[in-house]
DONU-904784 format. One record per residue: x negated, y, z negated of N, C-alpha, C in turn; residue number from 0. Coordinates in steps of 0.2 Angstrom, whole numbers. Layout:
N
n_c1;n_c2;n_c3;ca_c1;ca_c2;ca_c3;c_c1;c_c2;c_c3;sedren
X;Y;Z;X;Y;Z;X;Y;Z;NUM $
...
END
This chain:
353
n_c1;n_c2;n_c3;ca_c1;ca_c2;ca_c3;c_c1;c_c2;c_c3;sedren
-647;628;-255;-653;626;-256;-653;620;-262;0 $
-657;617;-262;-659;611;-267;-659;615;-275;1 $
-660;621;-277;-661;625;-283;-655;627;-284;2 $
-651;628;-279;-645;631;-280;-638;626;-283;3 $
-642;621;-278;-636;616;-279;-637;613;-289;4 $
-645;612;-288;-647;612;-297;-643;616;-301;5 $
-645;621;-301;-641;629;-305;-633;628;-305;6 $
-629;624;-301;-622;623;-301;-621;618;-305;7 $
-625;615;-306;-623;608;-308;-627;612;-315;8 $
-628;613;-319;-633;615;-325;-629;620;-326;9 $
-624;625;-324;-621;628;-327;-615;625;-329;10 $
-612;618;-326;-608;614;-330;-610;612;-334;11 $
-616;609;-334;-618;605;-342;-620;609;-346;12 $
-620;619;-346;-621;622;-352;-613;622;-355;13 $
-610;624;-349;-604;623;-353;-601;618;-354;14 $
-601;610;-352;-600;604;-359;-604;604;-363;15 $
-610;606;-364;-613;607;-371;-612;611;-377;16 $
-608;614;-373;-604;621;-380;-598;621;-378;17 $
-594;615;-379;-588;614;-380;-582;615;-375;18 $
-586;621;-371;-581;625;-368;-580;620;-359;19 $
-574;616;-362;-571;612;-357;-571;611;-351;20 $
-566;618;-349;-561;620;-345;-564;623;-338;21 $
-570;629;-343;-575;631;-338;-579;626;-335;22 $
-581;621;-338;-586;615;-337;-583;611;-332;23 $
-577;610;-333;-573;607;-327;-573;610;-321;24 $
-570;616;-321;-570;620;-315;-578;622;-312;25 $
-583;621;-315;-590;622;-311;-593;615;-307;26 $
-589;611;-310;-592;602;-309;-587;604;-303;27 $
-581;604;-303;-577;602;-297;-579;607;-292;28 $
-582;613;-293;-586;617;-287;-595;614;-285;29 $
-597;610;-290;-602;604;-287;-598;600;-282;30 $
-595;596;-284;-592;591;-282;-588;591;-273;31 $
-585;597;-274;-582;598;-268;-588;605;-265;32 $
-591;606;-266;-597;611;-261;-603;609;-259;33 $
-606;600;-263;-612;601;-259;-610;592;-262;34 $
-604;587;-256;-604;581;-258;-608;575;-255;35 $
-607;570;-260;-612;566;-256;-619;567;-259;36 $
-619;573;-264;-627;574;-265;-629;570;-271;37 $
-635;569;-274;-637;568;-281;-634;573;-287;38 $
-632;579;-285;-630;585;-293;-624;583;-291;39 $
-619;581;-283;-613;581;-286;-611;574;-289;40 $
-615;567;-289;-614;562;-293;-613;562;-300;41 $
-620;566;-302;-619;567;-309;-616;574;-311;42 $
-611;578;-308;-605;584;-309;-600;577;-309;43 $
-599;572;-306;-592;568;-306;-594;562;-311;44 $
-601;561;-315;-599;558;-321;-597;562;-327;45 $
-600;565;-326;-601;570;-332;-591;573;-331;46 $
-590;575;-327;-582;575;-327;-577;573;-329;47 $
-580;564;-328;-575;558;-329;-575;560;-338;48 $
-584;558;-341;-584;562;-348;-580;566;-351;49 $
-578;572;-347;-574;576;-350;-567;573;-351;50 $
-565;573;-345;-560;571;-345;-557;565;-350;51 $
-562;562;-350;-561;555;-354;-560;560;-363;52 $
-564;563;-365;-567;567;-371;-560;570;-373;53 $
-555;571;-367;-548;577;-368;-543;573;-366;54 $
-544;566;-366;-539;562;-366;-534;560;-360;55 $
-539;565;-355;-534;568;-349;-536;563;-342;56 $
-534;555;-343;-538;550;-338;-533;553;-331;57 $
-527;555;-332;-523;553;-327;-526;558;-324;58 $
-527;563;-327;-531;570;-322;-535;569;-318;59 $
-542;565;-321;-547;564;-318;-546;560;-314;60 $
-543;556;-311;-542;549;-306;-537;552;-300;61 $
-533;558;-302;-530;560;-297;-534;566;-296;62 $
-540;569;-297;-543;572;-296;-548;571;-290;63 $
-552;562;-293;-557;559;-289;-554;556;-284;64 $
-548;555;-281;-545;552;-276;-545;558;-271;65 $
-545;565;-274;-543;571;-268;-552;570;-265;66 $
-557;568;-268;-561;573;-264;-566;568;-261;67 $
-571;570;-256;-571;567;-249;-575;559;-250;68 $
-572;556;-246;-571;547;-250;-566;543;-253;69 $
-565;551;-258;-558;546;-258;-557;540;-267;70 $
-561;542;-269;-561;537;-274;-554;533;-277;71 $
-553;527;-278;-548;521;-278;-550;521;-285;72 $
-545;518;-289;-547;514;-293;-543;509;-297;73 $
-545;502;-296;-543;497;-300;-542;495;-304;74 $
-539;489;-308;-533;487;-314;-538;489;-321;75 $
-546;485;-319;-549;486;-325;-551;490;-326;76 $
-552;496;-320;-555;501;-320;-553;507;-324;77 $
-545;506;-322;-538;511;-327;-539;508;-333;78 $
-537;502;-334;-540;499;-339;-543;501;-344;79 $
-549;501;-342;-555;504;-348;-554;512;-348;80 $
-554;515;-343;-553;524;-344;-548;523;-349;81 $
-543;519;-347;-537;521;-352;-537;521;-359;82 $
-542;516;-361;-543;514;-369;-548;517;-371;83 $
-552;521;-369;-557;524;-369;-555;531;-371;84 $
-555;532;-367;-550;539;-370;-546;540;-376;85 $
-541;536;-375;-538;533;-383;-542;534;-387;86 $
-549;529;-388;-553;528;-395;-556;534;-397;87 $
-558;537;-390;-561;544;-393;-556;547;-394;88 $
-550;548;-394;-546;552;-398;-545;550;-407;89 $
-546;543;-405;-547;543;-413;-552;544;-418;90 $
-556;543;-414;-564;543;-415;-564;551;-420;91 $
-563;554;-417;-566;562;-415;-558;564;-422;92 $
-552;562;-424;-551;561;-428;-543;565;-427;93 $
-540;566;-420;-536;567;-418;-529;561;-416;94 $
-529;561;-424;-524;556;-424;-518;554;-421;95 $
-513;558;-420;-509;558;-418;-509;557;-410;96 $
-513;562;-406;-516;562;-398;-516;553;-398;97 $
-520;550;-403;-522;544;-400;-518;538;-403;98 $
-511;538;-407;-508;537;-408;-502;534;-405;99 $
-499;542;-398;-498;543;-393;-500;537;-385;100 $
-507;541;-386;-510;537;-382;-512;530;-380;101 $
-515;526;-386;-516;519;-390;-509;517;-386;102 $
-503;518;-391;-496;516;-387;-495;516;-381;103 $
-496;523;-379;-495;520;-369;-499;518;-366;104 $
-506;515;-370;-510;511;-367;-508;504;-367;105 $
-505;502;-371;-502;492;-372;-497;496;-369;106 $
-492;500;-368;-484;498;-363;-489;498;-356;107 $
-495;503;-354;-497;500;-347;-499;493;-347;108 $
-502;491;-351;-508;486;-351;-507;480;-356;109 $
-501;477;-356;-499;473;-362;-503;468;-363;110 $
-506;467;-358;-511;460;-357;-518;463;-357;111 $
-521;467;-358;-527;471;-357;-532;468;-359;112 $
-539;472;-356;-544;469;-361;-547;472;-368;113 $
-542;476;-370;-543;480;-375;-537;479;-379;114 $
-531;477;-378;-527;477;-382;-529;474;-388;115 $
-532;470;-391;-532;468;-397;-535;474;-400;116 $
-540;477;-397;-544;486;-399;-538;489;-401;117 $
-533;490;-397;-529;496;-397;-523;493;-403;118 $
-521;489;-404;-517;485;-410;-521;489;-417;119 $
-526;483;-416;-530;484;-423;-530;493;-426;120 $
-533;499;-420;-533;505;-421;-524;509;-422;121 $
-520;505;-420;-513;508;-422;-512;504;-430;122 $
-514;499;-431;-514;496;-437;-516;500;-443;123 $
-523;502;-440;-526;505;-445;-519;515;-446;124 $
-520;517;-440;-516;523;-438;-511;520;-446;125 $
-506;515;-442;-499;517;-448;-503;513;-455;126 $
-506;511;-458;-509;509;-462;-509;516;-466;127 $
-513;519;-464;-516;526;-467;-509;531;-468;128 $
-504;530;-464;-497;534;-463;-492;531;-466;129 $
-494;525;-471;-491;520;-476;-484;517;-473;130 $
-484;515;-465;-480;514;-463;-481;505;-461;131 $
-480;501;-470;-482;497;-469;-481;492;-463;132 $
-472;493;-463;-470;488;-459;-472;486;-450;133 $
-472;492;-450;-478;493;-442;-483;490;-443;134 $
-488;490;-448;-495;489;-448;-493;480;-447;135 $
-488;478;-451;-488;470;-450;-487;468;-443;136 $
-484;472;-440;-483;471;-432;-489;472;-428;137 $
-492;476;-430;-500;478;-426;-503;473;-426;138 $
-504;470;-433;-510;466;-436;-509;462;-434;139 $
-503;458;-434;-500;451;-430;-502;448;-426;140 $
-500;456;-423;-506;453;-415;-511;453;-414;141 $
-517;457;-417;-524;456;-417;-523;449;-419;142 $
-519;445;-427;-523;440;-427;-519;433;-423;143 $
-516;434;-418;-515;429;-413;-520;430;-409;144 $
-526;431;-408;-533;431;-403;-537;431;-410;145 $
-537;423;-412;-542;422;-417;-550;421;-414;146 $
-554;421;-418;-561;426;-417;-562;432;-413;147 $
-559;438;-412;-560;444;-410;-564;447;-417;148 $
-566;454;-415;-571;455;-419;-567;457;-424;149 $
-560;461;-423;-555;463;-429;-551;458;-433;150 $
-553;452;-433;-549;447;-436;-549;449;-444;151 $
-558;448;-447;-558;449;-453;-555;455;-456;152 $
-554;461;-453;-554;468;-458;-546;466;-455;153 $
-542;463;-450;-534;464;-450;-531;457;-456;154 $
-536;453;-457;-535;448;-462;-534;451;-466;155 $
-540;454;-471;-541;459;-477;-536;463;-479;156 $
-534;468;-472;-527;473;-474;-521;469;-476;157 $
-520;464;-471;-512;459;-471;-513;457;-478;158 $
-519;456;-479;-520;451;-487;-518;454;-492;159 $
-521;461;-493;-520;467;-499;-514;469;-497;160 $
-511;469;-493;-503;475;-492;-498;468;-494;161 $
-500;461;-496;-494;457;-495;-494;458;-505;162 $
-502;456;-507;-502;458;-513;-503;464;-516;163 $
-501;470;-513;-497;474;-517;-490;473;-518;164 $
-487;472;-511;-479;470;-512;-479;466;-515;165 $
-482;459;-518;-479;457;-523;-478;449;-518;166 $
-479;450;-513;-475;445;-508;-483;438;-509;167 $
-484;435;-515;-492;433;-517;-493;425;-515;168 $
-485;422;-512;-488;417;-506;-490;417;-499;169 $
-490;423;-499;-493;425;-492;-499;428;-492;170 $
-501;433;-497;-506;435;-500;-511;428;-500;171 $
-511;425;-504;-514;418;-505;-516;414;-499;172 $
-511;412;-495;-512;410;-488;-517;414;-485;173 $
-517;423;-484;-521;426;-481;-529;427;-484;174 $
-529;426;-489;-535;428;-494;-538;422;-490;175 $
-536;414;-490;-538;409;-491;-539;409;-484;176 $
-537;408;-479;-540;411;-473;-546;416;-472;177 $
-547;420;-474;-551;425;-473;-557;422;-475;178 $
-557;419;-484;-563;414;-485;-567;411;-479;179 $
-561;407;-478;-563;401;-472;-568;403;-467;180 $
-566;407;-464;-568;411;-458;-574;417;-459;181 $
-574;416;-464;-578;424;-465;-585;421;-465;182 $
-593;423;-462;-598;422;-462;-602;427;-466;183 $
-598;433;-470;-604;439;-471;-599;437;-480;184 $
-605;436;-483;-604;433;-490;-601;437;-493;185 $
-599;443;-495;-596;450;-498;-590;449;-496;186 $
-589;448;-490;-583;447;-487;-578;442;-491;187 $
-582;436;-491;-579;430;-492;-576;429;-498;188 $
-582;432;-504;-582;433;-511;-574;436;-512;189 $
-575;443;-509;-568;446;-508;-560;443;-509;190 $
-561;439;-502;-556;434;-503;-554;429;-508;191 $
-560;426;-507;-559;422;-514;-555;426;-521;192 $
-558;432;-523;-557;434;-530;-548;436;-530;193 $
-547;438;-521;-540;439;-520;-536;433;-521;194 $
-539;430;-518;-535;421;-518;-535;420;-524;195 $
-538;420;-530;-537;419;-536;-531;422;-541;196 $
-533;429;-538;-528;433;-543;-519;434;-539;197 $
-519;430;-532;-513;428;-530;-510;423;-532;198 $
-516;417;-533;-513;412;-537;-511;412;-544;199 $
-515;416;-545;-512;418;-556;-506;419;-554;200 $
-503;426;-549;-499;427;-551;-493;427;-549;201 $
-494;420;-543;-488;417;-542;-487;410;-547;202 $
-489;410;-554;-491;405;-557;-493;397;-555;203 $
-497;396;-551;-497;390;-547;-503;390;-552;204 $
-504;383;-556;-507;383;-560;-516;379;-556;205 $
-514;374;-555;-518;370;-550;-521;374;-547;206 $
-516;378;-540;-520;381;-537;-528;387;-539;207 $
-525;390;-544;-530;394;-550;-535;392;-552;208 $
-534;385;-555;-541;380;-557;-545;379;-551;209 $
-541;376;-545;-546;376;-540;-550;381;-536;210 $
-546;387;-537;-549;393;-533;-555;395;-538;211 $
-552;395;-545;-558;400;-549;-565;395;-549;212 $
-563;390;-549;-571;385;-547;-573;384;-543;213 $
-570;386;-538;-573;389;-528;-576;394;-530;214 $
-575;398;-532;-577;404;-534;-583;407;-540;215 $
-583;401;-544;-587;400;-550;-594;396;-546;216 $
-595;394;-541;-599;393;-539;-604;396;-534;217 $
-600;401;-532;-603;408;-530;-611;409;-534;218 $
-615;412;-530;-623;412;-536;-622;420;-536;219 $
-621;423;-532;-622;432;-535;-616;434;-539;220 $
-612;431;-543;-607;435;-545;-608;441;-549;221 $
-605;444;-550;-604;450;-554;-604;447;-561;222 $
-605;449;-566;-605;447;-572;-594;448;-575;223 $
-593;456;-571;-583;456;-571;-583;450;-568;224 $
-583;448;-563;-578;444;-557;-579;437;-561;225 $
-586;436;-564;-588;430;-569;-581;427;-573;226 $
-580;433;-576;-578;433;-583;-571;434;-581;227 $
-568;436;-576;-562;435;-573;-560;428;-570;228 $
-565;426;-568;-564;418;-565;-563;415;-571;229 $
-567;415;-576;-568;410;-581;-561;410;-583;230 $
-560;418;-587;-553;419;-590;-546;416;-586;231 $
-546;416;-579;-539;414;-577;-542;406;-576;232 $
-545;403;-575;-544;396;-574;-544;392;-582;233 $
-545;396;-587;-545;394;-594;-540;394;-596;234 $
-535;400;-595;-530;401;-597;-525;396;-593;235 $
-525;393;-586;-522;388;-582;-523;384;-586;236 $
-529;382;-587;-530;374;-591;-525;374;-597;237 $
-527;380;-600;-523;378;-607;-515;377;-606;238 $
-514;379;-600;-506;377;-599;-503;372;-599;239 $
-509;369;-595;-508;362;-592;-510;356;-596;240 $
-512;360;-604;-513;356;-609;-521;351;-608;241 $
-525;356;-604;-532;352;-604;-536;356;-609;242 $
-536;357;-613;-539;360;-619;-545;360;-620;243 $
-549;354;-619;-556;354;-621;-558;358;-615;244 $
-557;357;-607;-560;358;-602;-561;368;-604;245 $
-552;371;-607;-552;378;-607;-557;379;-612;246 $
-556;376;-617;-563;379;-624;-570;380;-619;247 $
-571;376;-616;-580;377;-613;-580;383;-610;248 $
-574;387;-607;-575;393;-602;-572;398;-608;249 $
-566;398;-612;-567;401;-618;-573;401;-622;250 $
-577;398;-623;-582;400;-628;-587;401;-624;251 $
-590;401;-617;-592;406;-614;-590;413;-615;252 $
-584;415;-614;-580;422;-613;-582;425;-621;253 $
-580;420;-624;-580;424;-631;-586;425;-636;254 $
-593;423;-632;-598;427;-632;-598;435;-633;255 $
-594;436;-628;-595;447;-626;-587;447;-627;256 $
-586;447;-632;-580;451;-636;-579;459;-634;257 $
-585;462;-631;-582;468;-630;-579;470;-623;258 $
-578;466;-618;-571;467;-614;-567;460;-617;259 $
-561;464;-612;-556;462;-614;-555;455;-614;260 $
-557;452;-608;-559;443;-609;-561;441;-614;261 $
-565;442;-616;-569;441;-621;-566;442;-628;262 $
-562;446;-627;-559;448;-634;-554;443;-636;263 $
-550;440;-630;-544;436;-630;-547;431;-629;264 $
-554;429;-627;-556;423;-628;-557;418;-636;265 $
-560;424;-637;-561;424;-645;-557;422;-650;266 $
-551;424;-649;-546;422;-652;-540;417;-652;267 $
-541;415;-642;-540;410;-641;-544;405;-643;268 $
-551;402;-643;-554;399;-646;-550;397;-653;269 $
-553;401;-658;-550;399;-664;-541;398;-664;270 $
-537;400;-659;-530;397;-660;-529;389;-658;271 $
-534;389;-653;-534;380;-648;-538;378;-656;272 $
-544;378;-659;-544;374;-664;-536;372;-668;273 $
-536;376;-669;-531;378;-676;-526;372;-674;274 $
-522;374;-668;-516;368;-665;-519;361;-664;275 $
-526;361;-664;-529;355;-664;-531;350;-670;276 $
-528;353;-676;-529;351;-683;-535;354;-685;277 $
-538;357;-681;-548;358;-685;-548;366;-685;278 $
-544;365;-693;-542;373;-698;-550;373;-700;279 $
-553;372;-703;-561;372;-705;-564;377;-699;280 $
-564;373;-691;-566;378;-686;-563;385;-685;281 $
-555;385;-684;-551;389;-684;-554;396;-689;282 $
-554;393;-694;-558;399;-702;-565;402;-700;283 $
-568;397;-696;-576;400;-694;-575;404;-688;284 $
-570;403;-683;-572;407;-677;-566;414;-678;285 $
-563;414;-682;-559;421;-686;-561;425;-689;286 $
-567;422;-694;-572;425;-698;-579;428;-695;287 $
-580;425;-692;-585;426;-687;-582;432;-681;288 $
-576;428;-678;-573;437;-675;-574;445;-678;289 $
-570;442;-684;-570;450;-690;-579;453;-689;290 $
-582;449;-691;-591;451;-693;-593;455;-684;291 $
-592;452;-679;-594;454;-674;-587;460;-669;292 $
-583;460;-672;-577;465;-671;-578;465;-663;293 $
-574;471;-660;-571;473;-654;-568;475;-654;294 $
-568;481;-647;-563;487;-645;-556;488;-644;295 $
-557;480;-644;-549;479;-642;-545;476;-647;296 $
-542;481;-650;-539;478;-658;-533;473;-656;297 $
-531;473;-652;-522;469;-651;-526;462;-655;298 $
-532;461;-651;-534;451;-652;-537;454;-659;299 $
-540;457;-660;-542;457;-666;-537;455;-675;300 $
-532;460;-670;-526;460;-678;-524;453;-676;301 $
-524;449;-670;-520;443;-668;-525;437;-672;302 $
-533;439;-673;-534;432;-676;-535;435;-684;303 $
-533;442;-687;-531;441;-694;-525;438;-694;304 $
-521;439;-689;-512;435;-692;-515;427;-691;305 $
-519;425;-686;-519;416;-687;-524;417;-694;306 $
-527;421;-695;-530;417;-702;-527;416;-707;307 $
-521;421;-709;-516;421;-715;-513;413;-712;308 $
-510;409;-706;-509;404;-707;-515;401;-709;309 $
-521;400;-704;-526;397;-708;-525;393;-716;310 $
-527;400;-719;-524;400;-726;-519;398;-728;311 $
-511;399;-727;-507;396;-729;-506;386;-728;312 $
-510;385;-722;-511;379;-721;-517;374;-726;313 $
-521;378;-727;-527;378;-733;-523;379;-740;314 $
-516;380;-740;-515;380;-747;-517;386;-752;315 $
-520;391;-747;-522;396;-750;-519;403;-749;316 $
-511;404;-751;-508;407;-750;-509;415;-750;317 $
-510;415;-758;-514;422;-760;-518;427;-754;318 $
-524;424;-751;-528;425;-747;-524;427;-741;319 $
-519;422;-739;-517;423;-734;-510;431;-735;320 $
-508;432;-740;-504;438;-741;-508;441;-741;321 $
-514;442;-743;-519;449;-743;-519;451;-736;322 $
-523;448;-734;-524;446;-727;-518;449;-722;323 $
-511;448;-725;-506;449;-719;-505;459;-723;324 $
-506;461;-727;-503;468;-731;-509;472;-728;325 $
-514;469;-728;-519;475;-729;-520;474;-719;326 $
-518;471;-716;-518;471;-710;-510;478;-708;327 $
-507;478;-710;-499;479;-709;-500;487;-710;328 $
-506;488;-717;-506;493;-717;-512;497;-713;329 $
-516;494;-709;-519;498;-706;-521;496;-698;330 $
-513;492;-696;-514;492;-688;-508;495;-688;331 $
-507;500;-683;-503;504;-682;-500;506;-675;332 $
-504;499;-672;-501;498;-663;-493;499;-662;333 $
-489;501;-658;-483;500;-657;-481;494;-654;334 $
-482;484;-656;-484;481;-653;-480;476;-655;335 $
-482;469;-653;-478;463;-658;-482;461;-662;336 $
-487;462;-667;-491;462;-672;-487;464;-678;337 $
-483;467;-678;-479;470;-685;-473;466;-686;338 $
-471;461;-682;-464;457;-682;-469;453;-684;339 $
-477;450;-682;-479;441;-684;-481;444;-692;340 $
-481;449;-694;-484;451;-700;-477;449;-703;341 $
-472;455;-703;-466;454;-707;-463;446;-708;342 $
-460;443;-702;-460;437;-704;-466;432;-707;343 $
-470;432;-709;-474;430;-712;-476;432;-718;344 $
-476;439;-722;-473;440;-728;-467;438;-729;345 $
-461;436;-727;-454;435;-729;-457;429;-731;346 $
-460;423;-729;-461;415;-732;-464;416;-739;347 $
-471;423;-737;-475;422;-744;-472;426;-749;348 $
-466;429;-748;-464;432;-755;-464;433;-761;349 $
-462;425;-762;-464;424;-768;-469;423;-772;350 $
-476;422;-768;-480;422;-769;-486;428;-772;351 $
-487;428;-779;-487;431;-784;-496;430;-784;352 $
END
C-alpha cells in the first residue's frame, strides 16, 4: 500500500538522522528494489547517494545504482562531482586523512577536472597544517596557474607567508606584491602590503622599501602599529640613502610616542641626524627633551645620554659630558653595547678633571 511504502522509506530517514548509516542504507536499498519506479523509492536513492557521498563510499553507490531496474549509467561529470564531493566532506566534517587519501585519487582520476583547482588548494591546506611545506608549494602552484579562481588569494597569502618564514624574501615580496594587485577585499590587500614591506626591509632593497611604505602610508584605515611601522622602515631606508631631511619628517612623527619602540628609536635618531648635521644646539634640545619625557625602552634612552656627552664634548663642555657618561655607566646595567660606547669615551675624557 501507499502507507506502507511511506513507513519504508521513513524508517531509513530515522536512521540517517541518528547517524546509524548501515541500517539506513539497507532500509533504502529495500525501498529501492521493493516498490521501484515509485515517488519513496526516488527519494530512498537520493537520500542514499547522501549517505554514500557522507562515508566517502562513491564507488559503492554507482555500482549499487547500475544493479537496480533501469540501470543507472553514469558520466565523466557525473563521477566527477560525486567524486570531489565526497572528498570535501571528508574534510569538511574533519576526517583528515580519509580526505587526503581521497582528494589524491581524485586528481590521479580526474587531472583535468572541474574541481581540481578545489581538490589542490584543500590538499595544500592538508600538508600546510602537517608542516609539509614542500608539498604545499606543489599544491599551491597549481591552484595559482588557474589565475582568478576563488582560491587564488588564500593560496597567494600561504605561498607568501611560508616563503617569508623561510627566509627565501625575494619571492616573499614577489608574492605579497601580487596579492596586493589583485586583491579587491581591502584587509586583504592592506595585508599584503604590510608583507611586501617587511620583505623588502629585509632583503635590504632600499628603494623598494621607500616605495612600498608610501603605498602603504596612504592607506586611510591604518592601524596606528602598521602606521608607525611604515613610517619607521621607510625612515630608516631614507637615512641610508642619505636623504636625511625627507627621514626627519617621518622621524619626528614617530618620535612623538616615545613609548613603543619606534618611537623610542625615533627619538633618538632625530637628535643623532641633527647632530651629524652640525646643528648640536638641536642635537642638546631633542636629548634633553628625550630625558624629561623618558621611555620603556631604555637601550635608546642610554643611546641619546651617550650622544649628549658628545654633544658636550663638541660644545667644549667636557665636564658635563663625563658626568653624563659615569652616572650613566653606573646605573644602566643592560648586557649590551652601551658599556663599550661609555668606556671608550671615558678613555678620551680622562684627563678631565
Amino acid at each position: 500500500s501507499e502507507l506502507s511504502r511511506k513507513a519504508a522509506n521513513e524508517i531509513g530517514l530515522l536512521y540517517y538522522q541518528n547517524d546509524r548509516y548501515e541500517e539506513a542504507i539497507a532500509a533504502y536499498k529495500q525501498v529501492i528494489t521493493k516498490y521501484p519506479g515509485s515517488a519513496e523509492a526516488r527519494l530512498a536513492q537520493r537520500d542514499l547517494k547522501s549517505i554514500y557521498v557522507d562515508l566517502n563510499k562513491v564507488d559503492d553507490y554507482m555500482a549499487f545504482a547500475s544493479t537496480v531496474p533501469g540501470g543507472a549509467t553514469f558520466n565523466v561529470s557525473e563521477r566527477d562531482s560525486l567524486t570531489y564531493t565526497a572528498a570535501e566532506r571528508a574534510y569538511m566534517r574533519g576526517d583528515i586523512a580519509g580526505a587526503k587519501t581521497s582528494l589524491t585519487r581524485y586528481l590521479q582520476s580526474f587531472p583535468q577536472g572541474a574541481f581540481s583547482v578545489d581538490a589542490s588548494y584543500y590538499l595544500g591546506l592538508i600538508d600546510y597544517n602537517q608542516k609539509d611545506y614542500a608539498a604545499v608549494a606543489a599544491r599551491l602552484e597549481e591552484v595559482l596557474r588557474f589565475s582568478g579562481s576563488k582560491y587564488e588569494g588564500k593560496a597567494l597569502a600561504l605561498c607568501a607567508d611560508m616563503a617569508y618564514n623561510q627566509k627565501e624574501y625575494a619571492k616573499a615580496l614577489n608574492l605579497y606584491k601580487r596579492l596586493a594587485d589583485r586583491s579587491a577585499v581591502q584587509e586583504e590587500r592592506l595585508q599584503a602590503e604590510v608583507g611586501a614591506l617587511r620583505s623588502a626591509c629585509a632583503l635590504g632593497d632600499r628603494a623598494e622599501t621607500v616605495t612600498t611604505a608610501s603605498v602603504l602610508l596612504k592607506q586611510s584605515k591604518l592601524t596606528p602599529e602598521v602606521r608607525s611601522e611604515a613610517l619607521y622602515f621607510r625612515a630608516k631606508a631614507l637615512l641610508a640613502e642619505g636623504q636625511k631631511k625627507a627621514a626627519l619628517a617621518d622621524l619626528t612623527e614617530l618620535a612623538k610616542d616615545t613609548r613603543n619602540v619606534y618611537g623610542a628609536e625615533a627619538k633618538y635618531l632625530v637628535a643623532q641626524t641633527y647632530f651629524d648635521e652640525g646643528e648640536t644646539a638641536k642635537a642638546e634640545k631633542e636629548v634633553l627633551e628625550y630625558i624629561e619625557v623618558s621611555t620603556p625602552h631604555a637601550y635608546w634612552l642610554a643611546r641619546s645620554f651617550v650622544l649628549l656627552s658628545d654633544v658636550y664634548v663638541k660644545l667644549d663642555r667636557k665636564m658635563e659630558a663625563k658626568q653624563y657618561l659615569l652616572s650613566l655607566q653606573q646605573n644602566y646595567q643592560a648586557d649590551d653595547d652601551i658599556a663599550g660606547m661609555i668606556e671608550s669615551r671615558l678613555e678620551k675624557l680622562k684627563s678631565v678633571k
